[in-house]
C-alpha positions as CSV (number, residue, x, y, z in Angstrom):
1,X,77.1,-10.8,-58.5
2,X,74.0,-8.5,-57.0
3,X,72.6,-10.7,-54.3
4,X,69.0,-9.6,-55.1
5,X,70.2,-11.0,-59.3
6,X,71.6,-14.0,-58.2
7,X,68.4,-14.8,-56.1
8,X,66.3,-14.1,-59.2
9,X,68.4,-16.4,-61.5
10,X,69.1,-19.5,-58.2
11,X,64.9,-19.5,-58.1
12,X,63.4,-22.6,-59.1
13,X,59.8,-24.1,-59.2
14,X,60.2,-26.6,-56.3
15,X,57.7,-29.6,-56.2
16,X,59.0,-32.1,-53.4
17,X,59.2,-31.1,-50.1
18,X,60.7,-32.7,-46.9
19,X,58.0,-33.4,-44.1
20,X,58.7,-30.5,-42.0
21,X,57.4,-26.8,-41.7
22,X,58.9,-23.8,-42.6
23,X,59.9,-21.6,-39.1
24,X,57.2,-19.2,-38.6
25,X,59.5,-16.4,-39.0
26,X,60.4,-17.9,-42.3
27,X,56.6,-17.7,-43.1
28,X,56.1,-14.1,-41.8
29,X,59.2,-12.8,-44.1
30,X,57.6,-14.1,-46.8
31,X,54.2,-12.6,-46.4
32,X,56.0,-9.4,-45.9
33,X,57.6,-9.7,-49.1
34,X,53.9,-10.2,-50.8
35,X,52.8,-7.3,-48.7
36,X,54.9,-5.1,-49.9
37,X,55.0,-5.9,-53.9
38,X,53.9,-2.8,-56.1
39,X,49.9,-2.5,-56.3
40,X,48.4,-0.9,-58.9
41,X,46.8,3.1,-57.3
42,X,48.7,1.7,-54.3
43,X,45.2,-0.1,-53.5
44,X,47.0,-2.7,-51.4
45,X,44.2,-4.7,-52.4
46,X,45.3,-8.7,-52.7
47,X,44.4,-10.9,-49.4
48,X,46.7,-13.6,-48.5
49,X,45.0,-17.3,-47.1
50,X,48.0,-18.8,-45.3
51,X,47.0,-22.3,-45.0
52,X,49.6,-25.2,-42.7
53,X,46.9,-27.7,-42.4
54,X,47.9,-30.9,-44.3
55,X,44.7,-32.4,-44.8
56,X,43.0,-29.4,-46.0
57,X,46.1,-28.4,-48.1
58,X,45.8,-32.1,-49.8
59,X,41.7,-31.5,-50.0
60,X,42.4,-28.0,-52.1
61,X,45.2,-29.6,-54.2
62,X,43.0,-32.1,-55.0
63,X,40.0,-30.3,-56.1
64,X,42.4,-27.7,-58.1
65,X,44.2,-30.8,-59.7
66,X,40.6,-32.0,-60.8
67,X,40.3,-28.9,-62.7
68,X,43.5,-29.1,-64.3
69,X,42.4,-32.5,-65.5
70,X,39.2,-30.7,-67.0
71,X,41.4,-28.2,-68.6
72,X,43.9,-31.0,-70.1
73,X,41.1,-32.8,-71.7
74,X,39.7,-30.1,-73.5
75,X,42.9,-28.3,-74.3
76,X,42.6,-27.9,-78.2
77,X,45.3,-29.6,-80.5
78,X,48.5,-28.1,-81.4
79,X,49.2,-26.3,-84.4
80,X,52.9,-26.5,-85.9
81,X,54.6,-23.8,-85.8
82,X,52.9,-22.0,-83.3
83,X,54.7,-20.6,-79.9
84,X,52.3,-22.8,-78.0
85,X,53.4,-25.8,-80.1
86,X,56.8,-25.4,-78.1
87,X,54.9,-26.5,-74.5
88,X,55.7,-29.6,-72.9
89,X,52.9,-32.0,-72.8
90,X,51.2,-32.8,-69.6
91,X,51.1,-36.3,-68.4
92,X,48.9,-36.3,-65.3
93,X,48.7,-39.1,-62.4
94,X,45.6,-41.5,-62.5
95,X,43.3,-41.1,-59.8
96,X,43.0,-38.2,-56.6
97,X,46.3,-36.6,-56.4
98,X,47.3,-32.8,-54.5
99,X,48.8,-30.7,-57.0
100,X,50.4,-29.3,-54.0
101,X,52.7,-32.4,-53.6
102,X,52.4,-32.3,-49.6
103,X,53.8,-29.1,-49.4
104,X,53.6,-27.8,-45.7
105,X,52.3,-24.2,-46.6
106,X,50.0,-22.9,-49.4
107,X,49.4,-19.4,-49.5
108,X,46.2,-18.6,-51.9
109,X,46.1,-14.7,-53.0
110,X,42.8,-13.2,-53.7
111,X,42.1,-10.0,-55.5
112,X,39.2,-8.2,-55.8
113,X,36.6,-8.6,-59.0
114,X,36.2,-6.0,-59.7
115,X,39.6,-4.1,-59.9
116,X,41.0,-4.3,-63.6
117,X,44.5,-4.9,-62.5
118,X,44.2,-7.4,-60.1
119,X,45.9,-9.9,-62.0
120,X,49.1,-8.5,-62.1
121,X,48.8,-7.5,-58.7
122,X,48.5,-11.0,-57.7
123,X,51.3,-11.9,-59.6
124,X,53.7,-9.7,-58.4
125,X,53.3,-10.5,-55.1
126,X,53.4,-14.1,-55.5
127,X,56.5,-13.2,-57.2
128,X,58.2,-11.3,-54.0
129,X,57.4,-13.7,-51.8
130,X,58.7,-16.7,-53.7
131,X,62.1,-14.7,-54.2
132,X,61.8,-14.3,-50.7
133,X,61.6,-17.7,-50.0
134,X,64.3,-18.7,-52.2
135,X,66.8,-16.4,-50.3
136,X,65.9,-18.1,-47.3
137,X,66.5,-21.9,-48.3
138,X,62.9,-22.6,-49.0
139,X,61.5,-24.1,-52.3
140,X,58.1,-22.9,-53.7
141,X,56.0,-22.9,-57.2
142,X,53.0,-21.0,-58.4
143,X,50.4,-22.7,-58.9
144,X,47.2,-21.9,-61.5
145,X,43.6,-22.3,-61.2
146,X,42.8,-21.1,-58.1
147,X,39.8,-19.3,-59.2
148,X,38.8,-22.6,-60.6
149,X,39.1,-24.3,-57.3
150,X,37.9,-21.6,-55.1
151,X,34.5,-21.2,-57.4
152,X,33.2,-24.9,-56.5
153,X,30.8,-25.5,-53.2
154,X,33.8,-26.3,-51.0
155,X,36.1,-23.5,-52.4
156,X,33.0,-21.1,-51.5
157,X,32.8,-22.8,-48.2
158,X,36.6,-22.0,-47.4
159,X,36.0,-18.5,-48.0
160,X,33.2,-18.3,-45.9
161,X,34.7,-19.9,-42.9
162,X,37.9,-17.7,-43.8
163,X,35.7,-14.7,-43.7
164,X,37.3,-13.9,-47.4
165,X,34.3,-11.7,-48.7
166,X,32.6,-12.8,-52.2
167,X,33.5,-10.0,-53.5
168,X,37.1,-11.4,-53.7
169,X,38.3,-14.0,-55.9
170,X,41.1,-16.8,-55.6
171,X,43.6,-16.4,-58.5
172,X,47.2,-17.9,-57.5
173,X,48.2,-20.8,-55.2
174,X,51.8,-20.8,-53.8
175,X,53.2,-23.7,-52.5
176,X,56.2,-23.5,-49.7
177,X,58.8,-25.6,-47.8
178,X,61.9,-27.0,-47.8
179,X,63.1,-28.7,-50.4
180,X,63.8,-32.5,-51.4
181,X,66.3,-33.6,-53.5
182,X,69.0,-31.6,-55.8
183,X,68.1,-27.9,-56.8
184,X,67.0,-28.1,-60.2
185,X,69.5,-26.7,-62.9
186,X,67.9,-23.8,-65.2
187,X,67.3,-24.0,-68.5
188,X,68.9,-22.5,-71.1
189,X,67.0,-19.1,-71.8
190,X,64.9,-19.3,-75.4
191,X,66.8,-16.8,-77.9
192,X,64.5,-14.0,-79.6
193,X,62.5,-12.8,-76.9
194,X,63.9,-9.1,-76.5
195,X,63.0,-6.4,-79.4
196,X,65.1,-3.5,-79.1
197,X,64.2,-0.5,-81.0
């Protein structure tokens, strides 16, 4: 099989870690990888925070794992039938938890506001790099909300001491390391998704 396909189809969200950091040629690889992911007018324009520092990494999964708690309890109700209807429902921990699971890296990618596709740009790069790490033995998952978390006092904190100008904005958290435990299996792939004309 194509190496880069059977990458793509081996890649997994990963959420338990072993206590140990990636190599720091590991971690340059994969911001390569985000580095070089298509940008829309070839603007180059998302900024990746590269953050090892477990207490601080705890102290951002914590605030962003707040906010997911805000979005959970105001998440409207099903309706039957619906696409939606078809998503797992989230059953979150009780009391402060990271929703980075003490992973040793997080890399947040900003883009800037004002740039219509910035989004997507995000995205894709996010995407590289954690194809990237995959190839390389290391486990990583995407994680919302960082808009959320980078909007509160703290979050705008961060950016300050980062030097991260306010004209950016946070929108994807990925975590990193090495994996714990079996490689999840996938799951079978939902029919009915591709129109052909």
């Amino acid at each position: 099989m194509n190496e880069v396909m059977s990458t793509i189809l081996h890649r997994r969200s990963i959420r338990r870690f072993k206590d140990e950091q990636i190599k720091e040629e590991e971690l340059q690889m994969i911001i390569e990888a985000g580095e070089y992911a298509p940008c829309a007018g070839g603007r180059q324009s998302p900024l990746f925070a590269v953050c090892q520092d477990k207490e601080l990494n705890d102290e951002i999964g914590k605030i962003n794992y707040e906010k997911l708690r805000e979005i959970v309890n105001v998440r409207p109700p099903e309706k039957t039938g619906d696409a939606s209807s078809k998503a797992p429902v989230m059953k979150l921990d009780s009391g402060a938890h990271s929703i980075f699971n003490g992973a040793p890296t997080v890399i947040t990618i900003f883009a800037p506001k004002n740039w219509y596709n910035f989004i997507v740009d995000a995205a894709v790069a996010g995407e590289n790099m954690m194809l990237c790490a995959d190839s390389l033995g290391i486990g990583s998952c995407m994680i919302a909300r960082a808009q959320e978390t980078f909007e509160t006092e703290r979050g705008q904190e961060l950016m300050r001491q980062w030097g991260i100008s306010e004209e950016y904005e946070a929108k994807i958290h990925i975590m990193f390391g090495y994996p714990e435990g079996e490689h999840p299996a996938a799951k079978p792939r939902r029919e009915g998704r591709v129109i052909r004309n």
